[in-house]
C-alpha positions, 0 to 999 in steps of 0.5 A, spaced: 500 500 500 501 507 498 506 510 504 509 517 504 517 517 505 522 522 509 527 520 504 530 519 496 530 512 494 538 510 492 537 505 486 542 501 483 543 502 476 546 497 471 550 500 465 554 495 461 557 487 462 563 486 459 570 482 459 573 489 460 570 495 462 575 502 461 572 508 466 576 515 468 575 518 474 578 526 475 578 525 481 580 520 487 575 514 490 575 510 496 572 504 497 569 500 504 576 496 505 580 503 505 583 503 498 583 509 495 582 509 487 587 515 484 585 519 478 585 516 471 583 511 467 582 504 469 580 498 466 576 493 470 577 485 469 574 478 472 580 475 476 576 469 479 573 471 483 575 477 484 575 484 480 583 488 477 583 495 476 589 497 474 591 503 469 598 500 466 602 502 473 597 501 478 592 495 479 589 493 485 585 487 486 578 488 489 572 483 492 566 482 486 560 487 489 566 492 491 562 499 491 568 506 489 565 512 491 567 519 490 572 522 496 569 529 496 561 529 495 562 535 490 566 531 485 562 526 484 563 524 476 566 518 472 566 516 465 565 509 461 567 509 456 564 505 450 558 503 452 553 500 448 545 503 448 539 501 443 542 493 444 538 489 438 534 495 435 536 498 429 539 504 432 544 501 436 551 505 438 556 505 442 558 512 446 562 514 452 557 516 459 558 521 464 555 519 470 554 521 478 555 517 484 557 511 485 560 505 482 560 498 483 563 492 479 562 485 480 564 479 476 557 476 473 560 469 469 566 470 464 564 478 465 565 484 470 558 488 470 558 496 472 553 499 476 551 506 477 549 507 484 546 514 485 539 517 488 533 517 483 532 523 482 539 525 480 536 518 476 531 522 473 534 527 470 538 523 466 532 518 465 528 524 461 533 527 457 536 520 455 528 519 453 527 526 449 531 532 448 530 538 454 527 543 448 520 538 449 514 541 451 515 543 460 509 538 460 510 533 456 518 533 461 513 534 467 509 528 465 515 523 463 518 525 469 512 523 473 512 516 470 519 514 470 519 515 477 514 511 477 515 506 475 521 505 477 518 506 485 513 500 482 518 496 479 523 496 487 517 495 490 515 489 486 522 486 486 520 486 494 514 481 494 514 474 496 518 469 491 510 465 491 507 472 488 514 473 483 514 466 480 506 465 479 508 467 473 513 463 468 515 468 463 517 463 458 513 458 455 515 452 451 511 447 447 513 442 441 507 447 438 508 455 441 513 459 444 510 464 449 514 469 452 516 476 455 522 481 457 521 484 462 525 488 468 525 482 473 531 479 468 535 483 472 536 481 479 543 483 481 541 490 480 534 494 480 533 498 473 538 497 467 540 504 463 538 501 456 530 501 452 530 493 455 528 498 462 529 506 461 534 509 458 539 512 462 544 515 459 548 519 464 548 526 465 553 527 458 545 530 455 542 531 462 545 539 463 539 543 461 537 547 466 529 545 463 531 538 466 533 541 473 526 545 474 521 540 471 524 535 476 524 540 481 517 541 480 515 534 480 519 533 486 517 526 489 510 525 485 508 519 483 502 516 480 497 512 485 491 507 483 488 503 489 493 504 495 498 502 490 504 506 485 502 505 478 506 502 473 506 507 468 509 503 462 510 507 456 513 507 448 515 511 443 508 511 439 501 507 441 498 508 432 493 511 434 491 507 440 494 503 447 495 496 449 493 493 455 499 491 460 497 483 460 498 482 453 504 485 453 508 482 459 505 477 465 496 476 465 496 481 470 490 486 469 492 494 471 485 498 471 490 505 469 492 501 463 487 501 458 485 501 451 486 509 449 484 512 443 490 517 442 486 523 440 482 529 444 474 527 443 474 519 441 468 518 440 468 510 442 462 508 436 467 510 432 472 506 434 473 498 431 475 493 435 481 491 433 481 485 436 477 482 429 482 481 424 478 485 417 477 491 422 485 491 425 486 490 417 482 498 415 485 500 421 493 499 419 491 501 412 488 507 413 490 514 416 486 515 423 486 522 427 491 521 433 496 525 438 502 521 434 500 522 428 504 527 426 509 530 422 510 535 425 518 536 425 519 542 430 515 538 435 520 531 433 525 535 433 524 538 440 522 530 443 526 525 439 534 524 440 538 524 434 539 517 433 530 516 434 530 522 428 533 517 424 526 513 424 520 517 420 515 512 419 512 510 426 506 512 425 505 507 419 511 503 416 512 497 411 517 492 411 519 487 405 522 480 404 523 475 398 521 467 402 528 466 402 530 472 406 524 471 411 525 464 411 533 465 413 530 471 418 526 467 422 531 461 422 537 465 425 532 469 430 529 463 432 534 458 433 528 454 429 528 451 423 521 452 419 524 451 412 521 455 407 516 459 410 510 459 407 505 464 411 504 468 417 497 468 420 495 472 426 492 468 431 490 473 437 491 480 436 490 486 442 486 492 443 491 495 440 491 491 434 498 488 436 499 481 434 499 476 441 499 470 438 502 469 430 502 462 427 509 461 423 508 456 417 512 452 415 514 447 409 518 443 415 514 446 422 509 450 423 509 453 430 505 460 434 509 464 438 508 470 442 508 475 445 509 481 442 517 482 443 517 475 441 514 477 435 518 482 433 524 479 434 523 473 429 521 478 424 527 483 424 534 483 424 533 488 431 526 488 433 520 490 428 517 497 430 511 493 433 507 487 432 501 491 430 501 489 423 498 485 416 502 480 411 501 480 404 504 475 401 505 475 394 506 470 388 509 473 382 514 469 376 513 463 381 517 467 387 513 468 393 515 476 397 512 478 404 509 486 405 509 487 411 504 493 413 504 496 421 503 500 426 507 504 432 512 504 435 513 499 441 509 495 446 504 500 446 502 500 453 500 507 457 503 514 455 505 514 448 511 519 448 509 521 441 502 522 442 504 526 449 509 530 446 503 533 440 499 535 447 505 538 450 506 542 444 498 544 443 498 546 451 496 541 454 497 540 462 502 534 465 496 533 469 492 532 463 497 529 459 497 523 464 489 523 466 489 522 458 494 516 457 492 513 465 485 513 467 483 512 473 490 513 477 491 519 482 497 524 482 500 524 489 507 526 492 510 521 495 517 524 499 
């Protein structure tokens, strides 16, 4: 149940698993054991079970779990150098981050693993900037400011709960005939969020300088949103495609009132809308060009919202993929591990209310199998991941050859805010408030510190 707190959690952030992982620091670090760290630049490695850290003339062996933190509080940043973010997706990079507070390593089987220990709101920051750019709309910063707090709060305190609760669920499901599974942050259990899309992006403070930043956080200082006694997990992607998925169909078949199907526009009117549950009805509805917030092509109000490397991407709205049978047939082989032979179709066995594939039927000249969720969907599908599974195939015959069109919708899982569709209102002038009523119903803003 909700309680109010006297003080900022400290959260512990994964940032990058490696064979060796190299980090500067300006200045000097301490760690529990009495060692201080001089300034420089290390690489840290696993030496059974222990870390080295050695900068060429110095090293020092140290316990796995060893956490460095700064000697005076004012100097408190430190470089990783060359980590990996967007891992799988089609904008993967890798890029030197500016972090602040403590850092941890411990070795995690062959590699050592990094992590970023701070307060979460010097988190939020980041978070937010690492999201979007700090020239967005002051609401659409404050809403997402809100959410991401949230559910992080929400995701510490489930990771709390009974091993009878966490476990009920198996999120992997494997027979001769489907596989079922979803992502989610309970993969992580040596520290509570990662710093990647798998989580929330979390990129240091190297983007988070704007004053903007400072003062949406400082506004929005310990709020949180609150639905039966309870912190709402406020899920969020890129963009919805006209309308939101329910949080079971995406991840474990747990019903979240907050978390409903939205129609992403101001005055839905819900006659109007199909349900997209039916096939022929998702159908008219990928092809076609509904009214919504996301639905946009405004490239002032991209520009402010997207980071560089999102703005590579212009078709989330609605968006068209293509593969030869053997393209597609090798594809789903590498992606899967299992080998269907030719494919021969792809057939939509169960979609959301979002229009979001669950369940797909992948046939085969050799196997026929469903798969799912929708992540799982996605990854098959792509050499990365598709941008979402709200999709049609049209298979095509010409000259004896068989070619695959794949015609979709959005960008991500599609359940809660639809950062796209909130940065029009933001920019149109709707309130934080607003902004969350609209993609939250029935959830309450309080201030939870």
């Amino acid at each position: 149940m909700f309680k109010k707190r006297k003080e900022v959690p400290e959260i512990e952030v994964g940032i990058m698993s490696s064979r060796e992982i190299t980090f500067s620091t300006k200045w000097k670090y301490n760690n529990s054991s009495g060692v201080i760290i001089p300034s420089g630049r290390w690489v840290a490695r696993r030496s059974g079970r222990k870390i080295v850290i050695s900068n060429g003339s110095l090293q020092y062996e140290l316990d796995s779990g060893v956490v460095l933190f700064p000697e005076s509080p004012e100097n408190r940043s430190f470089t990783v150098h060359s980590v990996t973010i967007g891992i799988n997706f089609h904008w993967q990079r890798q890029e030197d981050q500016v972090f602040v507070g403590k850092l941890k390593l411990y070795s995690e089987g062959e590699n050592v693993t990094l992590v970023n220990i701070l307060s979460l709101e010097d988190y939020l920051e980041s978070v937010i900037s690492s999201e979007m750019k700090a020239t967005a709309s002051a609401d659409l910063l404050k809403a997402h400011a809100v959410i991401s707090r949230s559910w992080l709060i929400a995701q510490i305190e489930k990771r709390k709960l009974p091993d009878t609760i966490l476990k009920k669920y198996n999120p992997s499901t494997i027979t001769e005939n489907e596989i079922v599974r979803w992502y989610d942050r309970e993969d992580h259990t040596d520290y509570d969020v990662c710093a990647d899309d798998h989580c929330q992006r979390y990129q240091g403070i190297t983007r988070a300088t704007e004053p903007a930043i400072k003062k949406v956080i400082t506004e929005t200082y310990g709020e949180v949103m609150v639905h039966e006694g309870a912190i709402c997990d406020t899920r969020y992607s890129k963009c919805c495609g006209g309308a939101s998925e329910l949080f079971e169909n995406a991840w474990e078949p747990v019903h979240h009132h907050y978390l409903q199907r939205v129609e992403d526009c101001a005055f839905p009117v819900f006659s109007d809308y199909p349900d997209l549950t039916i096939e022929d009805n998702a159908r008219n509805w990928i092809l076609g060009n509904p009214e919504a917030f996301c639905n946009t092509h405004d490239k002032l109000i991209l520009s402010q919202v997207l980071n560089d490397y999102d703005l590579e991407t212009n078709d989330f709205f609605r968006w068209k993929v293509s593969y030869s049978q053997d393209e597609l047939s090798d594809l789903v082989k590498e992606r899967t591990g299992i080998d269907f032979g030719k494919i021969i179709d792809l057939i939509p066995v169960e979609r959301g209310v979002s229009g979001r594939i669950i369940r797909l039927r992948i046939e085969g000249s050799k196997k026929t199998m469903i798969i799912g969720k929708e992540l799982e969907i996605r990854k098959a599908l792509s050499k990365s991941h598709l941008y979402s599974s709200c999709f049609i195939v049209e298979r095509k015959v010409a000259d004896k050859k068989i070619n695959f069109i794949i015609q979709g919708a959005g960008w991500g899982h599609g359940v809660g805010l639809c950062q796209i569709g909130a940065a029009v209102m933001g920019a149109e002038g709707y309130t934080y408030k607003e902004i969350l009523s609209h993609y939250f119903r029935g959830a309450e803003l309080v201030k939870l510190y």
